[in-house]
C-alpha positions as CSV (number, residue, x, y, z in Angstrom):
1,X,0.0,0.0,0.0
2,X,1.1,3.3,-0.9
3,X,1.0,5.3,2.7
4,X,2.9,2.4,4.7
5,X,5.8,2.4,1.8
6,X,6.3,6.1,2.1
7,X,6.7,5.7,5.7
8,X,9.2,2.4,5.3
9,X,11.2,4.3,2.6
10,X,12.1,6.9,5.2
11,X,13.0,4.9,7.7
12,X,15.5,3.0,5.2
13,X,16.7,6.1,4.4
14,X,16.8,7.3,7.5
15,X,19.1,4.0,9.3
16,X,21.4,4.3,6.1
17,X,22.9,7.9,7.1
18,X,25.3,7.1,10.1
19,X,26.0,10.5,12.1
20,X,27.7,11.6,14.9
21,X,26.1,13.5,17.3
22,X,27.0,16.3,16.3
23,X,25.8,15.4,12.1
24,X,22.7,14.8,13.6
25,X,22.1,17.8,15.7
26,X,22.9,20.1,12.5
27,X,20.3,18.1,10.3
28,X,17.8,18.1,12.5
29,X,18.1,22.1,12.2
30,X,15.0,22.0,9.7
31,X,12.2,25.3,9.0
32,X,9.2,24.2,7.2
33,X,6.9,26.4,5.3
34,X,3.4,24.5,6.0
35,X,3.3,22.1,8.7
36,X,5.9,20.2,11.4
37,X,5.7,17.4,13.5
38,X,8.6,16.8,16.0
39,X,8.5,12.9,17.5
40,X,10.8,11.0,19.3
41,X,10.8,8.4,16.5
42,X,11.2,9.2,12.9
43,X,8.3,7.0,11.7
44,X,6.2,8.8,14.0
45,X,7.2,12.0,12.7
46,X,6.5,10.7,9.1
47,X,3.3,9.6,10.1
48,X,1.9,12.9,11.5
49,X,3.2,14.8,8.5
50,X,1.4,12.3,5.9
51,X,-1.7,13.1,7.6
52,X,-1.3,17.0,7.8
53,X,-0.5,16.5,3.5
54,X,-3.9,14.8,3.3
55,X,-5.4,18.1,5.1
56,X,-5.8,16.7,8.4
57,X,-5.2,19.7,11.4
58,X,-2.7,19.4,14.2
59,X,-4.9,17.0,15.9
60,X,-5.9,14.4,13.5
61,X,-1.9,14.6,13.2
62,X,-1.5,13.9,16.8
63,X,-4.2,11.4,17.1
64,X,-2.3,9.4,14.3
65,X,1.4,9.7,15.8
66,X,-0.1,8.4,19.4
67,X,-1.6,5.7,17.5
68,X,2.3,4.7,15.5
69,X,4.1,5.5,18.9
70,X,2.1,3.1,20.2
71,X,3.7,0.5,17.9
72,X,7.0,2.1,17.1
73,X,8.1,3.0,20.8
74,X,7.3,1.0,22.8
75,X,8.8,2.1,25.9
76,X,6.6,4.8,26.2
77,X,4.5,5.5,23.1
78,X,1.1,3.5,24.5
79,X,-2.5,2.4,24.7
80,X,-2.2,1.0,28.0
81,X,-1.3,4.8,29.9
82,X,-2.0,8.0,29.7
83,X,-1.2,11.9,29.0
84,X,-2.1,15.1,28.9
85,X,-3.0,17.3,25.5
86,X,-2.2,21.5,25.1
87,X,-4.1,22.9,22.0
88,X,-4.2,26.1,20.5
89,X,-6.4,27.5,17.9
90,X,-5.4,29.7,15.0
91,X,-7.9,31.8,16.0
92,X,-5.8,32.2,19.4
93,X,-8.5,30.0,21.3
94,X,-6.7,27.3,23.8
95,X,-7.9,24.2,25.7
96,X,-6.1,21.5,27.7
97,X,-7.2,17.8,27.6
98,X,-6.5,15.2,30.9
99,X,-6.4,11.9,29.8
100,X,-4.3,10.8,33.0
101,X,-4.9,7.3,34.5
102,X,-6.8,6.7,37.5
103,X,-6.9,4.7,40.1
104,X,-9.4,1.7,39.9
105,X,-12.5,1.6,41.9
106,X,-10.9,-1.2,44.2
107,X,-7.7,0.9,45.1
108,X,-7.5,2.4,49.1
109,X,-4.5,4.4,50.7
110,X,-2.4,1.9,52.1
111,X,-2.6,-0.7,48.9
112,X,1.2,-0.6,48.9
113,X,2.5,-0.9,52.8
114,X,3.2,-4.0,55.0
115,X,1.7,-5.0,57.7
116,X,4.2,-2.1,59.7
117,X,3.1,0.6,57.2
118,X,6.1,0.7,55.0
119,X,6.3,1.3,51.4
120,X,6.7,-2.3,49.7
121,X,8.2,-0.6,46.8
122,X,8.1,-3.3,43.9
123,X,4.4,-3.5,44.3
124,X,4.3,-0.2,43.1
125,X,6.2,-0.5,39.8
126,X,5.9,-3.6,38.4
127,X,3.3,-6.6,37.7
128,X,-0.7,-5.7,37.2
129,X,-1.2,-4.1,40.6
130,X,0.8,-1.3,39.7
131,X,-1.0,-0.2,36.6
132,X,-3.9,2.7,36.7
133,X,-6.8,2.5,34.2
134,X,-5.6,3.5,30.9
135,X,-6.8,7.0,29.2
136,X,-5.1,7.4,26.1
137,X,-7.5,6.0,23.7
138,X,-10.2,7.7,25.6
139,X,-8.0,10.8,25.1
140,X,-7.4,10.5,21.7
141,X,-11.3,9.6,21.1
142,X,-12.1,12.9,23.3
143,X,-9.5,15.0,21.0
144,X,-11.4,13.8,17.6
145,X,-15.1,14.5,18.9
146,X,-13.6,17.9,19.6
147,X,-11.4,18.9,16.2
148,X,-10.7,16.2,14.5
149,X,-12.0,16.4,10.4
150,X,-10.9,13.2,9.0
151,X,-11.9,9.8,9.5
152,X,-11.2,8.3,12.2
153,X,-9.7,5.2,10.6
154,X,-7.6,7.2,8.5
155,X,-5.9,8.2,11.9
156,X,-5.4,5.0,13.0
157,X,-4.5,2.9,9.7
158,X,-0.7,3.8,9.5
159,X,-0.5,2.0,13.4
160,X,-2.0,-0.7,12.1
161,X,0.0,-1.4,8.7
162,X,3.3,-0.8,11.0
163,X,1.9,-3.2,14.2
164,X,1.1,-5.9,11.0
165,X,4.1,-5.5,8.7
166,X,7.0,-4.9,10.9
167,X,9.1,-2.0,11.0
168,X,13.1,-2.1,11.5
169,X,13.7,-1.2,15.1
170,X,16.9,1.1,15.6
171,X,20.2,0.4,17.1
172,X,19.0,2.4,20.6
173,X,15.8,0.0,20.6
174,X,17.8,-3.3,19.9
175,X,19.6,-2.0,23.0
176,X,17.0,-1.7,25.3
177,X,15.2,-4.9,24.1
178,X,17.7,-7.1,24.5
179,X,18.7,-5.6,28.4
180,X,14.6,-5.9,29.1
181,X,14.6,-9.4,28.1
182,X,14.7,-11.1,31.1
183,X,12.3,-8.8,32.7
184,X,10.1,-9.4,30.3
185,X,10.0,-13.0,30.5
186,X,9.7,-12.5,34.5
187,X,6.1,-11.0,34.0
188,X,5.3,-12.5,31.1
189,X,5.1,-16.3,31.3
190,X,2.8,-17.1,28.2
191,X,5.3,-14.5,25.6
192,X,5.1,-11.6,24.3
193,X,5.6,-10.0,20.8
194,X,8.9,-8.5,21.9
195,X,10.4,-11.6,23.7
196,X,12.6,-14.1,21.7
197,X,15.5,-16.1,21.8
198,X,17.9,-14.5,20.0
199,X,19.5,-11.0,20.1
200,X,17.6,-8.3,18.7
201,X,19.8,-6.1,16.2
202,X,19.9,-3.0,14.4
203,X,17.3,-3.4,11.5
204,X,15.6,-6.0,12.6
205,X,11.6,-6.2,12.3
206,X,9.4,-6.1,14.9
207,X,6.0,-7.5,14.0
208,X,2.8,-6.9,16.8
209,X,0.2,-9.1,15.4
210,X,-1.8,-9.0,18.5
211,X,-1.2,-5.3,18.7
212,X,-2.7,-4.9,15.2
213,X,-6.0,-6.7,15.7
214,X,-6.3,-4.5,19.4
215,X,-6.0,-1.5,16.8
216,X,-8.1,-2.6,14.2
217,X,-11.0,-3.1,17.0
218,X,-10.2,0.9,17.9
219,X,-10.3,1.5,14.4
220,X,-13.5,0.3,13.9
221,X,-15.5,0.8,16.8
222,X,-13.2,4.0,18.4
223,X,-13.4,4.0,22.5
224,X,-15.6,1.1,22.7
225,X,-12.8,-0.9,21.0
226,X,-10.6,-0.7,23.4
227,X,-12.5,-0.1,27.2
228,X,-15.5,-2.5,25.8
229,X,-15.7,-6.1,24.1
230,X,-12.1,-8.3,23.8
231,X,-9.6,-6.2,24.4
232,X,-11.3,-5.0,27.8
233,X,-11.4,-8.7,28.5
234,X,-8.2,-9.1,27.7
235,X,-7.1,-6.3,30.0
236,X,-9.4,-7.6,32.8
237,X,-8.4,-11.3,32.0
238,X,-4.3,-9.7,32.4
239,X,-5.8,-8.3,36.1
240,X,-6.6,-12.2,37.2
241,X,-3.1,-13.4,36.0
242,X,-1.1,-11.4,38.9
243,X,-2.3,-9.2,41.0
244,X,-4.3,-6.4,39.6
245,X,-7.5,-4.8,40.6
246,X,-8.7,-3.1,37.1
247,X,-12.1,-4.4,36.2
248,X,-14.4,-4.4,33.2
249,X,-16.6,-1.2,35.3
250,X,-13.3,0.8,35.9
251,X,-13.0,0.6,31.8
252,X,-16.0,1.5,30.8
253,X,-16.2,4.2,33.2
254,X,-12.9,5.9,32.5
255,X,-14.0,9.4,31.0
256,X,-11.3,11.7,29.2
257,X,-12.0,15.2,30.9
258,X,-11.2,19.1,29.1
259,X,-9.7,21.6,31.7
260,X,-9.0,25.1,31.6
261,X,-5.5,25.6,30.5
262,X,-2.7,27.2,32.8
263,X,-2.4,30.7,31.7
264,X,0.0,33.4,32.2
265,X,2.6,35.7,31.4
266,X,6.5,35.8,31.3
267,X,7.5,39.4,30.3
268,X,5.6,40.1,27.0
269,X,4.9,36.6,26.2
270,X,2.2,34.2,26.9
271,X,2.5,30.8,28.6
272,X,-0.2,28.3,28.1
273,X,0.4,25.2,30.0
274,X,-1.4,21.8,31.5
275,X,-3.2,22.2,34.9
276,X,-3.5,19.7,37.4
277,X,-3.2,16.8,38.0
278,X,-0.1,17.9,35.9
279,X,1.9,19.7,38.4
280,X,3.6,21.2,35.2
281,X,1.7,24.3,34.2
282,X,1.9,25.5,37.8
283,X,5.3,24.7,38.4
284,X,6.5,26.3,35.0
285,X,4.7,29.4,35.6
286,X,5.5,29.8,39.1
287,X,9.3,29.1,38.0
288,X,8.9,31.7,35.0
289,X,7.6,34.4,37.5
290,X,10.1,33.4,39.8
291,X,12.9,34.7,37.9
292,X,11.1,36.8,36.1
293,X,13.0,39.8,37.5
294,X,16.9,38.6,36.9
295,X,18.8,39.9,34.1
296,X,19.7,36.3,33.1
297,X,20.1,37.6,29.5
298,X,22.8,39.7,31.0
299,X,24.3,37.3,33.1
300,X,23.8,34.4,30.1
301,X,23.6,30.7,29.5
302,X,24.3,28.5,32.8
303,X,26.5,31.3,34.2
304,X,27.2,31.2,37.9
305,X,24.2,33.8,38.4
306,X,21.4,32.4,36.2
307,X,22.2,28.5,37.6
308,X,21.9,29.8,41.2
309,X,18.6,31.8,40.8
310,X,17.3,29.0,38.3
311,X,18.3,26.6,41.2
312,X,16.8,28.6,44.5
313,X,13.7,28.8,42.1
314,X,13.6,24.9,41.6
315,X,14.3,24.1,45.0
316,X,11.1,26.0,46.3
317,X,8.5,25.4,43.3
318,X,9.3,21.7,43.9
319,X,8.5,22.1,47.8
320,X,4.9,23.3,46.8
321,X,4.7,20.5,44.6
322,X,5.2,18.3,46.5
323,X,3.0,19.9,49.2
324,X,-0.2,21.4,47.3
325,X,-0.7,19.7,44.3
326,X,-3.1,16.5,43.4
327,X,-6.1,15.9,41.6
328,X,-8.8,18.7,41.3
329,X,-11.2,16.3,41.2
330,X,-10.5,15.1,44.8
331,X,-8.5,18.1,46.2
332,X,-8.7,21.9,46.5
333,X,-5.2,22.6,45.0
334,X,-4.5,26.5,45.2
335,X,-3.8,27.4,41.5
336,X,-4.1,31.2,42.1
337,X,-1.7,31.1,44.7
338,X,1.1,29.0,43.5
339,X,1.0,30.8,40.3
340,X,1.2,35.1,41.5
341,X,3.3,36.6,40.1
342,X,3.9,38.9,43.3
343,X,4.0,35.9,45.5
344,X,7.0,34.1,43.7
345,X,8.4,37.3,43.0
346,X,8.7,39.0,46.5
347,X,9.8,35.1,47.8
348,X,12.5,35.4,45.7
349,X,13.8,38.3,46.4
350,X,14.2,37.3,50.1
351,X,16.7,34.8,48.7
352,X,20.4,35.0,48.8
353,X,22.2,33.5,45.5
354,X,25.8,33.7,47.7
355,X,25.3,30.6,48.8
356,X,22.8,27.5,49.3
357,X,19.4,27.6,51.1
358,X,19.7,24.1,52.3
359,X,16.6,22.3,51.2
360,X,15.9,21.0,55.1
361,X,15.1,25.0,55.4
362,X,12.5,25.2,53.0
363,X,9.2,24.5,53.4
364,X,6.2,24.4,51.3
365,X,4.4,28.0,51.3
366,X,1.2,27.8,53.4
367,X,-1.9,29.1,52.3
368,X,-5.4,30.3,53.9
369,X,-8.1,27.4,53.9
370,X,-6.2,24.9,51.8
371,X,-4.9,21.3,53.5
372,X,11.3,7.1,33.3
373,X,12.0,8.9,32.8
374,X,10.3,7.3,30.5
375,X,7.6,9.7,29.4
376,X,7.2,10.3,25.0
377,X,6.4,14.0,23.9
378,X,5.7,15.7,20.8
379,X,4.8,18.8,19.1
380,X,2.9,19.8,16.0
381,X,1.9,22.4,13.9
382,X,-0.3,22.4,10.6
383,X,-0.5,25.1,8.0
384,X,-2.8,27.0,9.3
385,X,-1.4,27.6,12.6
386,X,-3.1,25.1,14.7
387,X,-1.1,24.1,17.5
388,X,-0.9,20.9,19.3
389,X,1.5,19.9,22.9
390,X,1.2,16.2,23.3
391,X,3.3,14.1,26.1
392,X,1.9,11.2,27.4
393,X,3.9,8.1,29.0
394,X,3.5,4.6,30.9
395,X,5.7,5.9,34.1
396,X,8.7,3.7,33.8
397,X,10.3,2.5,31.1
398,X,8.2,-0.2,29.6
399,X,6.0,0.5,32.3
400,X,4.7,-2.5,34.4
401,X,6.7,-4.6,32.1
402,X,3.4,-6.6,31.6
403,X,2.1,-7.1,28.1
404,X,-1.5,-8.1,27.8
405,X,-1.6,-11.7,26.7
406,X,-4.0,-11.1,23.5
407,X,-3.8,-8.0,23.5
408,X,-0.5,-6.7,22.3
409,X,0.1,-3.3,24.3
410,X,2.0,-2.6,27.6
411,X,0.4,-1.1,30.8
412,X,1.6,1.4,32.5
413,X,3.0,1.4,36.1
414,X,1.1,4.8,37.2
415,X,0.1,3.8,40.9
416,X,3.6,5.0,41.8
417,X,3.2,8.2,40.9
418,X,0.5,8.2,43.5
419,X,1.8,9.3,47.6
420,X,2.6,5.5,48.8
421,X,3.2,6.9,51.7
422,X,3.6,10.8,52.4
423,X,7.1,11.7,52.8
424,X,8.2,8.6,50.9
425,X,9.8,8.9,47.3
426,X,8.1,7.8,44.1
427,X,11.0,5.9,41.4
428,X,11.9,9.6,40.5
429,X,12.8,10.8,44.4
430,X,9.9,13.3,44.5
431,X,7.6,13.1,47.4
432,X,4.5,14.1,48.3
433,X,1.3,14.4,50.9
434,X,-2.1,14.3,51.4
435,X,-2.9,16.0,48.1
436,X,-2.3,13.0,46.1
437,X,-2.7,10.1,48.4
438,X,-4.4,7.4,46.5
439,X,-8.1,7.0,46.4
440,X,-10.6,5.2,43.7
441,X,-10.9,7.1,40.7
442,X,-8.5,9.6,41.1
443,X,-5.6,10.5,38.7
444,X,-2.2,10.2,40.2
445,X,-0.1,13.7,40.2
446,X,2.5,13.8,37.2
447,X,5.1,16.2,35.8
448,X,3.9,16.5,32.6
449,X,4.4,19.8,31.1
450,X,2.8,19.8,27.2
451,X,3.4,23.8,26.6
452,X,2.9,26.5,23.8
453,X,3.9,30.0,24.2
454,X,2.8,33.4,22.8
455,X,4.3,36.3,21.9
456,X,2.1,39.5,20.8
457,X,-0.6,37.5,19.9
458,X,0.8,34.8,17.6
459,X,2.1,31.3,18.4
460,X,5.7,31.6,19.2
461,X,6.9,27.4,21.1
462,X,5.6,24.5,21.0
463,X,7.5,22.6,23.5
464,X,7.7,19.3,25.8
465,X,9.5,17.0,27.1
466,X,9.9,13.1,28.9
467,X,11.7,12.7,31.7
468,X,10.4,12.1,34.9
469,X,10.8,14.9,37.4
470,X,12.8,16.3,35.3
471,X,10.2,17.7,32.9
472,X,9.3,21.1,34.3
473,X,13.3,22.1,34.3
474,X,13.7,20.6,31.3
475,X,11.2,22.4,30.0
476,X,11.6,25.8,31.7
477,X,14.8,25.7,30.6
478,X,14.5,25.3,27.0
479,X,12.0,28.2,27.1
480,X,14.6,30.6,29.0
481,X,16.9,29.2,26.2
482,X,15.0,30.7,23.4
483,X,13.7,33.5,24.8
484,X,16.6,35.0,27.2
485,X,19.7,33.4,25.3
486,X,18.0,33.8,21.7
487,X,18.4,30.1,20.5
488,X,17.4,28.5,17.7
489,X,14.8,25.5,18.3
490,X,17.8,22.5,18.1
491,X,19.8,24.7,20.0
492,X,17.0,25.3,22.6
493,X,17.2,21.0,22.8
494,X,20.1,20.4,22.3
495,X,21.8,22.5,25.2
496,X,23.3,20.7,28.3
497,X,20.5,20.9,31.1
498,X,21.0,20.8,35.3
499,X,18.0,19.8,37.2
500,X,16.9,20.5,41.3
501,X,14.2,19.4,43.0
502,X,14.2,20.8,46.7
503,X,15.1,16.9,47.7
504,X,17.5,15.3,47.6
505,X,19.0,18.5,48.1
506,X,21.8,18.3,44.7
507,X,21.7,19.9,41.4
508,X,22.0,17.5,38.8
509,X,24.2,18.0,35.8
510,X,24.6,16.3,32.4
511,X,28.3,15.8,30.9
512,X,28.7,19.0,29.5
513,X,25.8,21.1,31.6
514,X,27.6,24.0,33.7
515,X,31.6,24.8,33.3
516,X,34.1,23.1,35.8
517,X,34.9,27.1,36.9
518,X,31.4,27.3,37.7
519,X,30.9,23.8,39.3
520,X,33.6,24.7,41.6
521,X,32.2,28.1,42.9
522,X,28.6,26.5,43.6
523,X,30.7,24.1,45.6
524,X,32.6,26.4,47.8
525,X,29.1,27.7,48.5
526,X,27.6,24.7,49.6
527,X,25.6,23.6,46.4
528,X,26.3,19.7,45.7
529,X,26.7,18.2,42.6
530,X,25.5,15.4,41.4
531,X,27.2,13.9,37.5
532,X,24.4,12.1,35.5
533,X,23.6,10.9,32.1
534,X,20.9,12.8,29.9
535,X,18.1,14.8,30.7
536,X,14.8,14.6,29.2
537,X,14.2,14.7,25.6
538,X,12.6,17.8,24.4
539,X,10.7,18.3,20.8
540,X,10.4,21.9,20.3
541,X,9.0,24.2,17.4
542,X,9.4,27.7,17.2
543,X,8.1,30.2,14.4
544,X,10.2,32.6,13.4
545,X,9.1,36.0,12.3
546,X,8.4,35.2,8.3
547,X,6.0,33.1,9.4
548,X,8.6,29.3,9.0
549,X,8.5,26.1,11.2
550,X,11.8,26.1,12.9
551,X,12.2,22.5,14.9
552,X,14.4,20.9,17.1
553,X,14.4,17.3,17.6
554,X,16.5,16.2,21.0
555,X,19.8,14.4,20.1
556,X,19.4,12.1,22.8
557,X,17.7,9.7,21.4
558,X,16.0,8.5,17.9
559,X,14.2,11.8,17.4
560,X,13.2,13.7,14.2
561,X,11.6,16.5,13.2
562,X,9.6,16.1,9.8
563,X,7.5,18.3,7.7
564,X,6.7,20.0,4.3
């Protein structure tokens, strides 16, 4: 068929140029003139791009490359987790969709302590108990209903010619299959697609059969296909084979829901961002406002100045977090408060940058009356200006690391992003309270931070990122990038990045993040510092002032930007 050639012939193309790092970072330096999809697998990208050429909009673009990064990355693309959507119109309007798991109905507080109320921490992240009812095809089905204008099928057909025919997997996913194996096999006695004998390689393809008929039914019958009929059975029939709790009236009864976007201002521009139970939006905008008032375009790119303000920002946004924000649904969480201006503002100017507030010092701001990393983001744009933010994840890499027999797809290991315990930390060291202590139906807190950004009226960044609790500096930072240190969008990605939050009290640092000279005079004033591999991947799109597509695609992993 001709659409799944087109998408094969890229790939080929695609595995045949060997780059360096640095190669790739200056190809992926691409404007378009009519549309741009930025994916963290090329496929994906290709995908989205065929579908804006047909004249589908930013969404029926993003409702196809959830679908493919469903098949083609598996680690995180999904149809067993969830995510969180930012849209803006061309006509300026904006809207934020929640498709976060939740909790099943059978789910209670203490689900995850022993007998002496300690976290039993594997419970959390791996096997069917850990996994929270699944929202992205509801999400996607809620995103079409709203603006999507071709068929449905259409959107879902390129995920089902690549679960059915293969694709070649690249040399980063042979990689990870072949160190997952064993894991795999561990909670999946009766097989699964990805588990074989031999080593994966390079080039090899990776045929989903079972996926492909679990799409086919969500082709055919949208939502019902997936939370009614086999595959729920499948999924329910998955539950009885460990330990889980997700039953046929949790699926059916999972709703998408449409939130009022975070909105606010840094300088002149406009930032529109996810609300809870994202703690992103907040967090970004409180962080935005927070330094709002430096000269870090004076001071520059991870000088000794702009790292420490950045920092004594991170380290007190995150103590909020980690106090104040949950699901709206099931908790008052002070939105007004965490995100004025004057608040953050006169906070910070009570703050010393000669040396470290020790995080032991800080403490969540009170207010009146209230109590993987592995994540996949992209970002789109069509021709006419319609805008689309997009990360959704399964928690951990590969998630629960349970397949459903039958079924094909992964499910996620969400219930850990839930408080097990207040004051004890989720897989990414964050902690948290009350606010999102688990309860049925209720969406777990993430740090997913889908964004677009405005300046004098006009769309100005599309931007995201995985990555854990990493996101909302990931992200900040890539906006301070372009907009305080004028980068271009792969620049804006494909700068080092340092990371804080509050505890444990140590600023974390890629490779090349942050000079030695600079290193050594955060030391002397008691900031620690804490060498790591990479930091989220961010997909970013900026348009420049003629009107062009600028993208950047992160180098740190299989990323492209595409577009026409």
């Amino acid at each position: 068929m001709k659409k799944p050639n087109l998408i094969y012939l890229f790939f080929i193309v695609y595995l045949l140029g060997s780059c360096s790092v640095k190669q790739q970072t200056a190809s992926n330096q691409t404007e378009f003139e009519n549309g741009a999809v930025v994916t963290a697998h090329p496929i994906a990208s290709e995908v989205g791009v065929e579908i804006l050429k047909k004249g589908g909009n930013a969404v029926d673009a993003a409702i196809a490359v959830k679908f493919a990064l469903a098949v083609v990355y598996p680690n995180a693309g999904n149809l067993g987790g969830g995510g969180f959507m930012v849209f803006r119109g061309r006509d300026g309007s904006v809207s934020s969709l929640d498709f976060r798991e939740k909790a099943p109905e059978k789910a209670f507080t203490d689900m995850y302590l022993d007998k002496d109320g300690n976290p039993i921490t594997d419970l959390s992240l791996y096997g069917q108990l850990a996994t929270g009812v699944p929202g992205s095809v509801a999400g996607m089905d809620a995103a079409y209903k709203k603006y999507g204008t071709l068929p449905w099928k259409d959107l879902v057909q390129p995920a089902i010619d690549l679960a059915a025919k293969g694709f070649p997997i690249t040399e980063q996913q042979a990689g990870e299959f072949n160190r997952y194996q064993e894991r795999f096999k561990k909670f999946n006695p009766t097989g699964a697609a990805i588990i074989r004998d031999q080593e994966w390689k390079k080039g090899d393809q990776f045929l989903q059969p079972e996926l492909a008929e679990t799409l086919t039914r969500i082709a055919e019958q949208g939502r019902d296909g997936f939370y009614k009929g086999k595959t729920a059975e499948y999924i329910v029939a998955e539950m009885k084979r460990g330990n889980g709790i997700i039953s046929l009236k949790d699926l059916e009864n999972y709703q998408a829901a449409w939130r009022d976007p975070i909105v606010g201002n840094y300088k002149t521009y406009k930032v529109i961002s996810m609300p809870p139970p994202s703690s992103g939006g907040v967090a970004l905008m409180a962080l935005l406002q927070s330094v709002e008032k430096y000269p870090l375009k004076k001071w520059g790119f991870q000088s000794d100045s702009t790292v420490r303000a950045m920092v004594e920002a991170e380290r007190r946004i995150y103590a909020d977090r980690a106090t104040h924000l949950g699901d709206p649904d099931f908790y008052r969480v002070p939105i007004a408060n965490l995100t004025d201006a004057k608040f953050n503002q006169e906070r910070m100017a009570k703050v010393s940058l000669e040396k470290a507030t020790p995080s032991d010092e800080v403490k969540a701001s009170k207010f009146p009356g209230y109590e993987s990393e592995e994540t996949t983001h992209y970002s789109i744009v069509d021709k006419n200006g319609n805008a689309v933010s997009l990360t959704t994840t399964i928690n951990g890499s590969y998630g629960s690391l349970v397949w459903v027999d039958g079924a094909g797809f992964l499910l996620n290991n969400e219930m850990d992003d839930f408080s097990v315990k207040p004051g004890s930390p989720n897989m990414y060291g964050l902690l948290g309270g009350k606010a999102n202590s688990i309860q049925p139906g209720k969406r777990m807190l993430s740090a997913m931070t889908p964004t677009i950004v405005e300046e004098d009226g006009k769309l100005k960044m599309v931007v995201g990122t995985p990555g854990g609790s990493t996101i909302i500096t990931s992200v900040f930072q890539t906006i301070l990038n372009v907009l305080e240190f004028d980068m271009t969008a792969q620049e804006s990605v494909s700068a080092p990045r340092f990371h804080h939050q509050w505890k444990p009290d140590v600023i974390d640092v890629e490779t090349d993040a942050i000079n030695e000279k600079t290193r050594q005079s955060l030391s002397e004033d008691g900031y620690k510092i804490n060498k790591r591999g990479a930091i989220g991947r961010v997909e970013n799109i900026v348009i420049l002032k003629n009107g062009k597509l600028q993208t950047g695609a992160d180098h740190r992993g299989d990323d492209k930007a595409a577009g026409y």
